[in-house]
KEKE-3310 file (N, C-alpha, C; in steps of 0.2 Angstrom, whole numbers, plus 5000, padded with zeros to 4 digits):
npx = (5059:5046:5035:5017:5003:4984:4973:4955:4942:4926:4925:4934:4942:4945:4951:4962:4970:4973:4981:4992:4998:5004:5011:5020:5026:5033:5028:5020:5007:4989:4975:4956:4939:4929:4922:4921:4930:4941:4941:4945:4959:4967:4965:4973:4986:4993:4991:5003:4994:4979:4967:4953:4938:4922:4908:4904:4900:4888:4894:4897:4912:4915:4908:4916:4928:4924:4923:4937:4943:4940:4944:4959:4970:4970:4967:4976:4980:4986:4973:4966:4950:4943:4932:4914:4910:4907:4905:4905:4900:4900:4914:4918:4910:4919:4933:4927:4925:4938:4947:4961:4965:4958:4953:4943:4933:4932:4951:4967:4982:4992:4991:4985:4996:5003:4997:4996:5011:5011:5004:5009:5021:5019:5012:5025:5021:5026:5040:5040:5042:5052:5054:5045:5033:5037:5045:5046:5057:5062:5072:5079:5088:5076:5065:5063:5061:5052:5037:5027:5014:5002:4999:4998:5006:5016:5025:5037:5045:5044:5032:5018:5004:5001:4990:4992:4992:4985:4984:4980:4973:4977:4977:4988:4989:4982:4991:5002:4999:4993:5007:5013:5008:5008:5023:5024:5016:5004:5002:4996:4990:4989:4979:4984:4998:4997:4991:5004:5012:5009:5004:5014:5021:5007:4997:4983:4974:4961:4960:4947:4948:4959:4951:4942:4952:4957:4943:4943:4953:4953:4940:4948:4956:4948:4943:4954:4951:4957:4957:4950:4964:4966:4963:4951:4955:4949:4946:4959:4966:4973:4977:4986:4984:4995:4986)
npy = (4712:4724:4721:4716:4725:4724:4735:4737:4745:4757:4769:4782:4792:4784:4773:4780:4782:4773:4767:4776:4777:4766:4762:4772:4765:4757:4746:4740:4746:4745:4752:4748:4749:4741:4724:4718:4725:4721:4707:4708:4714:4704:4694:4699:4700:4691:4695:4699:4700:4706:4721:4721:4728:4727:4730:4735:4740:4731:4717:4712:4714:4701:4692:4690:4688:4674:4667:4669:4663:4649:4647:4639:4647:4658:4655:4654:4669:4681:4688:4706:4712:4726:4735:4744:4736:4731:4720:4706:4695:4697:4700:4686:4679:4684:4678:4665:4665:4665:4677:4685:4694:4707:4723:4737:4753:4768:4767:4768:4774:4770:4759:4751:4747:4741:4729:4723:4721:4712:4702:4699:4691:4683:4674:4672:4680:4687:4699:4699:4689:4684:4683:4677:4671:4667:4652:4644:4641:4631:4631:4631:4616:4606:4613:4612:4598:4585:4580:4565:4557:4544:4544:4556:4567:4580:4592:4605:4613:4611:4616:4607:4595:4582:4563:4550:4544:4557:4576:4588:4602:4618:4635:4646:4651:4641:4630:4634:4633:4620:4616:4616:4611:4597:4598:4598:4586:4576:4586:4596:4612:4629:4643:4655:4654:4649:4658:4667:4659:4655:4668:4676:4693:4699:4709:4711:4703:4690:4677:4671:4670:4657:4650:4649:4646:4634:4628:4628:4621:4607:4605:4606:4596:4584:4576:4568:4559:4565:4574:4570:4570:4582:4586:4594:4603:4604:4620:4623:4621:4616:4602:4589:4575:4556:4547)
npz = (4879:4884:4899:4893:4893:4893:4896:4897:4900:4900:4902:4897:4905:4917:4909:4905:4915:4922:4912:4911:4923:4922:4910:4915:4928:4919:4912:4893:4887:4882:4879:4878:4874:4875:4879:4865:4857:4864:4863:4850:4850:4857:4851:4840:4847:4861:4877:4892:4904:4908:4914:4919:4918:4926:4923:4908:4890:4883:4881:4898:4909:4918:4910:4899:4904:4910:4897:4893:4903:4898:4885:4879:4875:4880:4894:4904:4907:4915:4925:4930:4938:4938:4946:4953:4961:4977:4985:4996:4989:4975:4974:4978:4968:4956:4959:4957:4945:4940:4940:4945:4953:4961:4961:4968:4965:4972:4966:4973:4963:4966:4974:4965:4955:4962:4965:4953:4949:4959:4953:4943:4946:4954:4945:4937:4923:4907:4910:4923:4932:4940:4952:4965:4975:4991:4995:5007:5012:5005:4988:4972:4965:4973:4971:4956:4956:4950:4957:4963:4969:4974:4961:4955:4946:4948:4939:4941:4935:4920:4921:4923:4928:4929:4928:4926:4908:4906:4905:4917:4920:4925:4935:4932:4948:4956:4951:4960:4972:4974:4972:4983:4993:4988:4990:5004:5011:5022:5030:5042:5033:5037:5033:5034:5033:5018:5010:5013:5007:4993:4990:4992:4995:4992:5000:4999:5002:5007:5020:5015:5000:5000:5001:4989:4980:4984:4982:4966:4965:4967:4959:4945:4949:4950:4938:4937:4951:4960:4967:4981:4989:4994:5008:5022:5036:5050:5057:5056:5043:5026:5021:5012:5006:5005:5002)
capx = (5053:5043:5027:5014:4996:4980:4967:4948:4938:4925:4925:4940:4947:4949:4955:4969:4973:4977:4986:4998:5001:5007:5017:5026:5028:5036:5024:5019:5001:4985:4968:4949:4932:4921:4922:4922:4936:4947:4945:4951:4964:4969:4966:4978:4992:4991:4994:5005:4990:4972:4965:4947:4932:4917:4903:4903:4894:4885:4897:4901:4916:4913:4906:4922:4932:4923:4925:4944:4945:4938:4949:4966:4974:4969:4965:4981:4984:4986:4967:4964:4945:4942:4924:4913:4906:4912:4900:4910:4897:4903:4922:4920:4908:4924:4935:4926:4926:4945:4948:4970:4965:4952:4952:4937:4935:4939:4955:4974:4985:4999:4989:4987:5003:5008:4993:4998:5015:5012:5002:5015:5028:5017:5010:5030:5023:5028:5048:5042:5041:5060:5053:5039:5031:5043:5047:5044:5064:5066:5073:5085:5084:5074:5058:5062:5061:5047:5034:5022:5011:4995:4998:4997:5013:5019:5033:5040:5051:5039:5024:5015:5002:4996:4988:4994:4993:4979:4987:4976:4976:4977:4978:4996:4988:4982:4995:5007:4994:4996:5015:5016:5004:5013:5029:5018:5010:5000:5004:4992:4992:4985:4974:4987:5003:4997:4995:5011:5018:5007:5002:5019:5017:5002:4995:4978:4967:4959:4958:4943:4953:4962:4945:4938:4956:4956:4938:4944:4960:4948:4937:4952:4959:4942:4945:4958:4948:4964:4953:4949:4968:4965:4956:4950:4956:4943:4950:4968:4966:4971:4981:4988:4986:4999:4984)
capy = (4716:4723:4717:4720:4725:4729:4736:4734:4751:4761:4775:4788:4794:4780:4768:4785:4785:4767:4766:4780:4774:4756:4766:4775:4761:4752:4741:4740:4746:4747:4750:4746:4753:4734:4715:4715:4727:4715:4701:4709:4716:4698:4690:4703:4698:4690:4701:4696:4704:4711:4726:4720:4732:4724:4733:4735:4740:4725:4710:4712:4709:4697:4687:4690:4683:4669:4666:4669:4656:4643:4646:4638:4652:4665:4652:4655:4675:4684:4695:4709:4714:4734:4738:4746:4732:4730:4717:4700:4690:4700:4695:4678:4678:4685:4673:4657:4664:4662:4683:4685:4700:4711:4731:4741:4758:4770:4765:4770:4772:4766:4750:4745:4747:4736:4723:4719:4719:4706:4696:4696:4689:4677:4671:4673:4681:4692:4700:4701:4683:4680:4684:4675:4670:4665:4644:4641:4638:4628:4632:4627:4609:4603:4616:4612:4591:4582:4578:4561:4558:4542:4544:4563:4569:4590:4593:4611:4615:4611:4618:4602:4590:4576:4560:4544:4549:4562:4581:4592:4611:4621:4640:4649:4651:4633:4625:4635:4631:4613:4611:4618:4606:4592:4598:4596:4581:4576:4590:4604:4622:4636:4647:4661:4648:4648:4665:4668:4655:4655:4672:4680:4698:4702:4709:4714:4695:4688:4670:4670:4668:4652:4645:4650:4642:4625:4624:4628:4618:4603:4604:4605:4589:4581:4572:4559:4557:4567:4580:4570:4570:4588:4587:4600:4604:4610:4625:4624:4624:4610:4595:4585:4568:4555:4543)
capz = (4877:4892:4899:4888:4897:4890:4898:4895:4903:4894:4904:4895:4910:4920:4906:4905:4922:4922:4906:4912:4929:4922:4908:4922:4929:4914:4907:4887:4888:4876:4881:4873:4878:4876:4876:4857:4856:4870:4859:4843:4855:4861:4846:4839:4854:4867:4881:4899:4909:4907:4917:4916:4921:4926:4919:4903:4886:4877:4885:4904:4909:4923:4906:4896:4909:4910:4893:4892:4905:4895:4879:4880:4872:4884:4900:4909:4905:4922:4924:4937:4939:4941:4946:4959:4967:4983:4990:4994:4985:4971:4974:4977:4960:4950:4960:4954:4939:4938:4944:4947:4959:4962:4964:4968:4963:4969:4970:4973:4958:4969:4977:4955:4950:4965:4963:4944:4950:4963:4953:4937:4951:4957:4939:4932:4917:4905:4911:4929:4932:4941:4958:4968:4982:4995:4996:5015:5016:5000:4984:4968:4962:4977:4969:4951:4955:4949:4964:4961:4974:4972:4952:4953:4945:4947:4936:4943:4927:4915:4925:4921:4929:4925:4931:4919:4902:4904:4907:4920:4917:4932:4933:4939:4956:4957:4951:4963:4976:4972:4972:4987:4996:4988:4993:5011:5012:5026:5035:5039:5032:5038:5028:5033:5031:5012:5007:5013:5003:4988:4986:4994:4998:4994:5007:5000:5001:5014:5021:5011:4994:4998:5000:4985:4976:4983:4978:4962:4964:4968:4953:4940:4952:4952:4935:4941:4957:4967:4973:4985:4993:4996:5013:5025:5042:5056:5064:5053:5035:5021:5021:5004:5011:5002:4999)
cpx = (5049:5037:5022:5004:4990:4974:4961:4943:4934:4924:4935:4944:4949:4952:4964:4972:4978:4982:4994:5000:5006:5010:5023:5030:5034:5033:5020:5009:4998:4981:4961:4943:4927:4925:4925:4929:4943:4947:4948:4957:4971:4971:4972:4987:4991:4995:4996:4999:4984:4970:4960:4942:4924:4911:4905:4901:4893:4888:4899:4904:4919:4912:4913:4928:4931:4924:4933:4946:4944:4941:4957:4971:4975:4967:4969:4986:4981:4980:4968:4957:4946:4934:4923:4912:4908:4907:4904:4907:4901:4910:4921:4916:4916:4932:4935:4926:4932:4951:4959:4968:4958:4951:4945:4937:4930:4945:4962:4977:4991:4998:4989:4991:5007:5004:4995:5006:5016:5010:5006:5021:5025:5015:5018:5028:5025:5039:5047:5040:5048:5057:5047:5039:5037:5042:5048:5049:5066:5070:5077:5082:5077:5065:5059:5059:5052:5043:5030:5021:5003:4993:4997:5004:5012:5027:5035:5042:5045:5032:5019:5009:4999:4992:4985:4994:4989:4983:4980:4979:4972:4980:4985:4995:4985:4987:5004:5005:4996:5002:5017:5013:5007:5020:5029:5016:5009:5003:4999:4994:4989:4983:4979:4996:5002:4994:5002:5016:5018:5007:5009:5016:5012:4997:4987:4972:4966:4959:4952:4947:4956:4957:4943:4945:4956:4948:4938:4948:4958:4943:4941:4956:4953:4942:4947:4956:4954:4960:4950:4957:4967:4960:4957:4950:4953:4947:4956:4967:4966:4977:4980:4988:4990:4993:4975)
cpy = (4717:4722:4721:4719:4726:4730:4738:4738:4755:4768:4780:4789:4789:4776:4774:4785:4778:4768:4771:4780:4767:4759:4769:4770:4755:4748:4744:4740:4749:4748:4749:4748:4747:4727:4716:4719:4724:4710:4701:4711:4709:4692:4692:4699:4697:4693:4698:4696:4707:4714:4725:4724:4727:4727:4737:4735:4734:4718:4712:4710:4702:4691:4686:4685:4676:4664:4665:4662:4651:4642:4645:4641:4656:4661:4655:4665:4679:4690:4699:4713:4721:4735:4740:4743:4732:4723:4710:4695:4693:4699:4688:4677:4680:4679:4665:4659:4664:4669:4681:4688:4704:4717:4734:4749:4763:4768:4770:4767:4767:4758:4747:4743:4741:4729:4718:4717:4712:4700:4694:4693:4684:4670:4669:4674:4687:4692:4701:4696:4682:4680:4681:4675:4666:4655:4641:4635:4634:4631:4630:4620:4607:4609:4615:4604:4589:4579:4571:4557:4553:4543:4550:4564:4579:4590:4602:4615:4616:4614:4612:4596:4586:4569:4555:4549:4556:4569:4587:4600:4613:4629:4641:4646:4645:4628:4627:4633:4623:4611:4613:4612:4599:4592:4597:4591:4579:4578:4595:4607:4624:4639:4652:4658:4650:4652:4667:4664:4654:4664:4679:4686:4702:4702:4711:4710:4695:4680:4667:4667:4663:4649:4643:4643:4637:4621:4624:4623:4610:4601:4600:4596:4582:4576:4564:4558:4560:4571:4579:4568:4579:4587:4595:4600:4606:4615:4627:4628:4619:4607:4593:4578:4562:4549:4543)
cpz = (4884:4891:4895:4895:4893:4897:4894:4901:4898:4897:4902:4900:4915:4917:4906:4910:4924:4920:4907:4918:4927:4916:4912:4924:4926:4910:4899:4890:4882:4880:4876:4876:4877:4876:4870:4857:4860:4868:4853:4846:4855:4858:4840:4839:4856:4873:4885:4904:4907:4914:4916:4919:4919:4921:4915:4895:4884:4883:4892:4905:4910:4917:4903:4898:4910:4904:4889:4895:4902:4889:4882:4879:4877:4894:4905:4910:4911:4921:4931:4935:4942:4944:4955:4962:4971:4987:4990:4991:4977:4968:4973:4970:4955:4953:4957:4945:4936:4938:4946:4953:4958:4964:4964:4968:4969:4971:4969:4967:4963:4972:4969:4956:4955:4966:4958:4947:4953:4957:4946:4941:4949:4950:4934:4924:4913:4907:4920:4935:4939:4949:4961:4973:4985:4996:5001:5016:5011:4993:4979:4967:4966:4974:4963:4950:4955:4957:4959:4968:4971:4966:4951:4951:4943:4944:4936:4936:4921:4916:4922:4926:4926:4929:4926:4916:4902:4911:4908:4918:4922:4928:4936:4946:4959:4958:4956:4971:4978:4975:4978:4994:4996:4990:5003:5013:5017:5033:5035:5040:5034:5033:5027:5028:5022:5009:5008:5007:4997:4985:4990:4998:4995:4997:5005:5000:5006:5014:5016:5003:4993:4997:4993:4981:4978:4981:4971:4959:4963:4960:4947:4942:4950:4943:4935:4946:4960:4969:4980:4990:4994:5003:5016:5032:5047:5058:5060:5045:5030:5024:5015:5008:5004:5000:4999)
residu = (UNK:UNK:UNK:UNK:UNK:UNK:UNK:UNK:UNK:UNK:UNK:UNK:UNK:UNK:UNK:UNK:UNK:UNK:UNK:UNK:UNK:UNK:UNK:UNK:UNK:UNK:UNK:UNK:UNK:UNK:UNK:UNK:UNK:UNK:UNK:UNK:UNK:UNK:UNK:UNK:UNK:UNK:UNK:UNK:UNK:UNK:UNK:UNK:UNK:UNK:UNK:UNK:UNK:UNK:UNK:UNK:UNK:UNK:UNK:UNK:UNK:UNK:UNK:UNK:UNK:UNK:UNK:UNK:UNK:UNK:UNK:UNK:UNK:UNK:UNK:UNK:UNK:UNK:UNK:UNK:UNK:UNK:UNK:UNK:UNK:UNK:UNK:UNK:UNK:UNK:UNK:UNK:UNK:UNK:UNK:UNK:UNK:UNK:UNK:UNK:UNK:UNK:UNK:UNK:UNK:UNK:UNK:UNK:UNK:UNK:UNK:UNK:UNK:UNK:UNK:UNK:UNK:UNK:UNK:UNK:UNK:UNK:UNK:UNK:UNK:UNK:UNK:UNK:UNK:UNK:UNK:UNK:UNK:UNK:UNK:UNK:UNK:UNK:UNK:UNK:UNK:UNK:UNK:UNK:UNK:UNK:UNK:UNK:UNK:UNK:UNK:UNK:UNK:UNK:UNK:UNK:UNK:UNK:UNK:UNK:UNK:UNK:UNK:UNK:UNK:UNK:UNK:UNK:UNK:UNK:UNK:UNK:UNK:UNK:UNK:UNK:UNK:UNK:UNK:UNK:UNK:UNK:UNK:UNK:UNK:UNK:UNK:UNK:UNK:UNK:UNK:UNK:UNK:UNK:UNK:UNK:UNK:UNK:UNK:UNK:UNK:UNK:UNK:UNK:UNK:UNK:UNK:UNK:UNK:UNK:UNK:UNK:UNK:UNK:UNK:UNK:UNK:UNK:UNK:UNK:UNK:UNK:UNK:UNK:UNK:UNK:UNK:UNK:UNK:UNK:UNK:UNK:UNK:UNK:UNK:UNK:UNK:UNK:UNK:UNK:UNK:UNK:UNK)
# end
């Protein structure tokens, strides 16, 4: 079955413009003109991917989103943010709020259709999952094997962490974040090193971005007290330290 999208815009022509660009493209598409309608929507099916538009009648999206992240149903369902804002305070508000990607309008059909694609790579979901970010040279068993690291345990396969009995819940992008880091440990990244390796090629973030996700990355860690093996490099980037 192909990937299924909805999108979530109340202006007619450009929910149209999407919808038919990411048809073209191949993907199973719906769309919805409000919040209330993207949660009958969702609550319907659960889609691979939401098209989210910030400003919007009654619910804003920006809220939506914030809400979807915090339901375990819809927590981990790959979003990308449409709106005009452009201001970077703007971004990183849709980033902390748990944001996959982030277009501003107006934008290029052809930069969409290749954003969503990236981030259905990156996220593996839906049918266009088999391809990701590159493995900085590893691959096969040696990325499926279980990592544990100072009582953190990554289990690759199972997309899984935990720390003892109690199971952390990380987003795709965290938890790919994560496993990359432990497959690192007390080595430093680069900020550039780790879009490369986490967010492959897409080429449209900025160093800004990884910041926002290890503060992210960090929170969800911050439970079992591991957030603090994440430190921060002056001048470099991060480091996973082994203790």
């Amino acid at each position: 079955m192909s990937v299924h999208i909805l999108v979530v815009e109340d202006e007619p022509a450009i929910r149209e413009l999407v919808a038919v660009n990411l048809r073209h493209a191949g993907y199973r598409v719906d769309g919805v003109d409000s919040a209330e309608a993207a949660r009958a929507a969702i609550a319907h099916a659960l889609p691979d991917l939401i098209v989210l538009d910030w400003m919007l009648p009654g619910e804003a999206g920006v809220d939506l989103l914030k809400a979807l992240r915090a339901d375990t149903r819809t927590g981990k369902v790959p979003i990308v943010l449409l709106t005009a804002r452009a201001h970077e305070g703007d971004k990183l508000l849709g980033f902390e709020r748990g944001v996959d990607d982030y277009i501003t309008k107006p934008f290029s059909t052809r930069e969409l259709v290749a954003r969503v694609r990236a981030v259905l790579r990156r996220t593996g979901s839906g049918t266009a999952g088999s391809s990701g970010a590159s493995s900085g040279g590893s691959s096969g068993a040696q990325d499926e094997a279980p990592i544990e690291i100072a009582g953190l345990r990554l289990e690759p396969a199972a997309v899984r962490v935990s720390a003892g009995d109690a199971r952390l819940s990380l987003s795709p992008t965290e938890f790919r974040l994560l496993h990359f880091l432990m497959r690192n440990p007390d080595r430093a990244v680069s900020r550039d090193r780790l879009l490369d390796e986490v967010w492959g090629d897409r080429v449209y973030i900025d160093q800004r971005t990884v910041d926002v996700h290890i503060r992210r990355l960090r929170l969800a860690l911050a439970p079992s007290g591991h957030d603090r093996l994440i430190e921060t490099v002056r001048g470099e980037g991060y480091r996973f330290a082994r203790s």
